[in-house]
LONU-94355 format. One record per residue (C-alpha): residue number from 0; x, y, z; residue in three letters. Coordinates in Angstrom, 1 decimal. Example, Ala and Ser with C-alpha at 12.3 -4.5 7.8 and 13.67 -1.06 7.14 Angstrom:
// residues 2
<atom 0; <12.3; -4.5; 7.8>; ALA>
<atom 1; <13.7; -1.1; 7.1>; SER>
***
This chain:
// residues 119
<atom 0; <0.0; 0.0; 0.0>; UNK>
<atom 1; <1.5; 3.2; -0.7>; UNK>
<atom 2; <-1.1; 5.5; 0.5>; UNK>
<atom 3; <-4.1; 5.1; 1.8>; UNK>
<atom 4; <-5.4; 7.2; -1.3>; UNK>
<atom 5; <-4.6; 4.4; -3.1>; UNK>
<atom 6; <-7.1; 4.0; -5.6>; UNK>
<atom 7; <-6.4; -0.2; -5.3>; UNK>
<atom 8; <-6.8; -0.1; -1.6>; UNK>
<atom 9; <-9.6; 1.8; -1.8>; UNK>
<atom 10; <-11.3; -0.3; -4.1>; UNK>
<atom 11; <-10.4; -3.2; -1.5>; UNK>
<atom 12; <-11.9; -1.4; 1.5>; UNK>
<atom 13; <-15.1; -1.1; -0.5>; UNK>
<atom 14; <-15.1; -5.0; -1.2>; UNK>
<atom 15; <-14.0; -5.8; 2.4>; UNK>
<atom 16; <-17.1; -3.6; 3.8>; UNK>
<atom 17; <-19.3; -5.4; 1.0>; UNK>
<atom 18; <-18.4; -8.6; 2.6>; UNK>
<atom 19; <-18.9; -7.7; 6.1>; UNK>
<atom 20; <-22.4; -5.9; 5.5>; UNK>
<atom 21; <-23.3; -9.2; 4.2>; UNK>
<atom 22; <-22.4; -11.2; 7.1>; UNK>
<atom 23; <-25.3; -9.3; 8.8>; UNK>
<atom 24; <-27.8; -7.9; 6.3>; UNK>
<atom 25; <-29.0; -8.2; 2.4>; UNK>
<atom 26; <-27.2; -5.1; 0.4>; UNK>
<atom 27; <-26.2; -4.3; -3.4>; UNK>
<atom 28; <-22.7; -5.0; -3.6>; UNK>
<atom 29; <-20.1; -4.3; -6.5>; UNK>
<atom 30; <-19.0; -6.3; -9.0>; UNK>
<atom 31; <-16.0; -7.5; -7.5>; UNK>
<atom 32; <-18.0; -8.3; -4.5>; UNK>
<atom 33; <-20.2; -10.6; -6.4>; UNK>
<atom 34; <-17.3; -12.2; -7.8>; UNK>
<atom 35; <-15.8; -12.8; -4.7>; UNK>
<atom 36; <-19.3; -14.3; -3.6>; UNK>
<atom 37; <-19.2; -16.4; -7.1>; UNK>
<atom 38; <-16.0; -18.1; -5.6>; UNK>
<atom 39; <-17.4; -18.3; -2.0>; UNK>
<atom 40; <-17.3; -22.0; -1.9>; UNK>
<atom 41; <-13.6; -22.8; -3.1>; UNK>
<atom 42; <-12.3; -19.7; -1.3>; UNK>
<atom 43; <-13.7; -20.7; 1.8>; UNK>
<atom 44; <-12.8; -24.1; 1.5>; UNK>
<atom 45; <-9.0; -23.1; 1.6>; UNK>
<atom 46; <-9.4; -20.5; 4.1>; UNK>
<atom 47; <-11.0; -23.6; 6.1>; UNK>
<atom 48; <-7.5; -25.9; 5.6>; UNK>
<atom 49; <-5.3; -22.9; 5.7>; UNK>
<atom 50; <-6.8; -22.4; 9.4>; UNK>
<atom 51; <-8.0; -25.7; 11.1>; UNK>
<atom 52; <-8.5; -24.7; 14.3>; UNK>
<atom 53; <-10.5; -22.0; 13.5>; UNK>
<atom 54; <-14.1; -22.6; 11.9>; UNK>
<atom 55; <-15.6; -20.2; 9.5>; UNK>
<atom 56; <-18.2; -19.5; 12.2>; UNK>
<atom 57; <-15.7; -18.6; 14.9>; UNK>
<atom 58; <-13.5; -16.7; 12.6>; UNK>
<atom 59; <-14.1; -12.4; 13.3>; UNK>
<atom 60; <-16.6; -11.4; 10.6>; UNK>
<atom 61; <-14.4; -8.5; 9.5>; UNK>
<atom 62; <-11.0; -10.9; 9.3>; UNK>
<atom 63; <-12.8; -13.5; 7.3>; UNK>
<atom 64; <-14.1; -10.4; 4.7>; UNK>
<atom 65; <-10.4; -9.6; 4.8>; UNK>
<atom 66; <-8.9; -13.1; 4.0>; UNK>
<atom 67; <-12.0; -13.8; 1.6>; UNK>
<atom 68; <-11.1; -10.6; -0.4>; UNK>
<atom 69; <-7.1; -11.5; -0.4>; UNK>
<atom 70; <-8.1; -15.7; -1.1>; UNK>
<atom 71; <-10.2; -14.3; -4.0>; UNK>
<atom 72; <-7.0; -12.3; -5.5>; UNK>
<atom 73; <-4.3; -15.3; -5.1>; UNK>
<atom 74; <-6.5; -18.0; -6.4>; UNK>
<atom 75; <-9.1; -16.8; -8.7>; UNK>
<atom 76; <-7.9; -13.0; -9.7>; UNK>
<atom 77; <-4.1; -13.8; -9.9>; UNK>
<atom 78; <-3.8; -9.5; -11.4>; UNK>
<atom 79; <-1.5; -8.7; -8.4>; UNK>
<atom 80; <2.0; -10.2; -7.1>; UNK>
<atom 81; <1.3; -12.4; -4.1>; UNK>
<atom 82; <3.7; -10.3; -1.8>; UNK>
<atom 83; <1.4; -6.9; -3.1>; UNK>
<atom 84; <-1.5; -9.1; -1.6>; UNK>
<atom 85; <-0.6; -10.1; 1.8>; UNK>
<atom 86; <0.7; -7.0; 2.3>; UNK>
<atom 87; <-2.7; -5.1; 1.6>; UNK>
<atom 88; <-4.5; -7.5; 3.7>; UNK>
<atom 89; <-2.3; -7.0; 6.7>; UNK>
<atom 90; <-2.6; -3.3; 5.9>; UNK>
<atom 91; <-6.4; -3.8; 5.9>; UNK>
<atom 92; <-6.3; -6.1; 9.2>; UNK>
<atom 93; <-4.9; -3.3; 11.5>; UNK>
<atom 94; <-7.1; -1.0; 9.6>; UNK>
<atom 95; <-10.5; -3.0; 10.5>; UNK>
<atom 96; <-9.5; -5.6; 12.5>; UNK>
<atom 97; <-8.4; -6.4; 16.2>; UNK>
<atom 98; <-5.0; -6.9; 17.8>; UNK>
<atom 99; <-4.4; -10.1; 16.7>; UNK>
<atom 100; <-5.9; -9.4; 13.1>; UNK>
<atom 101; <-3.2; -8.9; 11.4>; UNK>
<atom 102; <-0.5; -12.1; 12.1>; UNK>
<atom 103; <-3.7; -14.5; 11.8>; UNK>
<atom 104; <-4.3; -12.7; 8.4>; UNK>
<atom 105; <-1.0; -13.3; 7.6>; UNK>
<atom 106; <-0.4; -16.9; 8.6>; UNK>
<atom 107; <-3.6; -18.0; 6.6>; UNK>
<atom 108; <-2.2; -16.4; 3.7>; UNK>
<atom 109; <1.1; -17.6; 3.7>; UNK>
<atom 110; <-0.7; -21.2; 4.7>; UNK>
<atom 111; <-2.3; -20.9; 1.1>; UNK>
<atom 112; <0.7; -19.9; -0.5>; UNK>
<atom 113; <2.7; -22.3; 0.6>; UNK>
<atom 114; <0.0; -25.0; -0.5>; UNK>
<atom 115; <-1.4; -23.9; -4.1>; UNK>
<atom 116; <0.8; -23.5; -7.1>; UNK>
<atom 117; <0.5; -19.7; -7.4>; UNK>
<atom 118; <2.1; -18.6; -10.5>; UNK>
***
């Protein structure tokens, strides 16, 4: 992230508030929200073996928007360097998220790196 005027990270913060409102309520959402939510099942799915002792459910709402968003851009997206990508999430996790945000961000991430063939 080089500034927060980043037009990149803002368009992340917009998807990672998407994600979030839709933990609680029904909302339009942007395109690259719905393509996130297109992916939900295989992004979640590695989320789920990047983190084991951690259950979707029991995961904070606004860490799992932030590793949905980042899942969605190393798997499926693949427009950014992976190192550009963890970086921005961690950015965003001690942004939005709590103490401990941003190393569980991080460790999930690198998880999934270190188990998918990311080219």
């Amino acid at each position: 992230m080089k500034t927060s005027d980043d037009p990149r990270h803002r368009k992340r913060q917009k998807a990672i508030k998407d994600l979030f409102g839709l933990e609680f309520h029904q909302q339009s959402v942007g395109d690259r929200t719905k393509e996130i939510l297109k992916n939900k099942t295989v992004i979640d799915s590695k989320i789920t073996t990047a983190a084991p002792d951690f259950p979707l459910e029991k995961i904070n709402r606004v860490d799992l928007a932030i590793l949905r968003l980042a899942a969605f851009e190393l798997l499926i997206e693949k427009k950014e360097p992976k190192n550009v990508i963890i970086d921005e999430a961690i950015e965003l996790a001690k942004e939005y998220g709590g103490d401990t945000s941003p190393s569980f961000v991080n460790g999930v991430l690198g998880h999934i790196i270190k188990h998918e063939k990311l080219t």
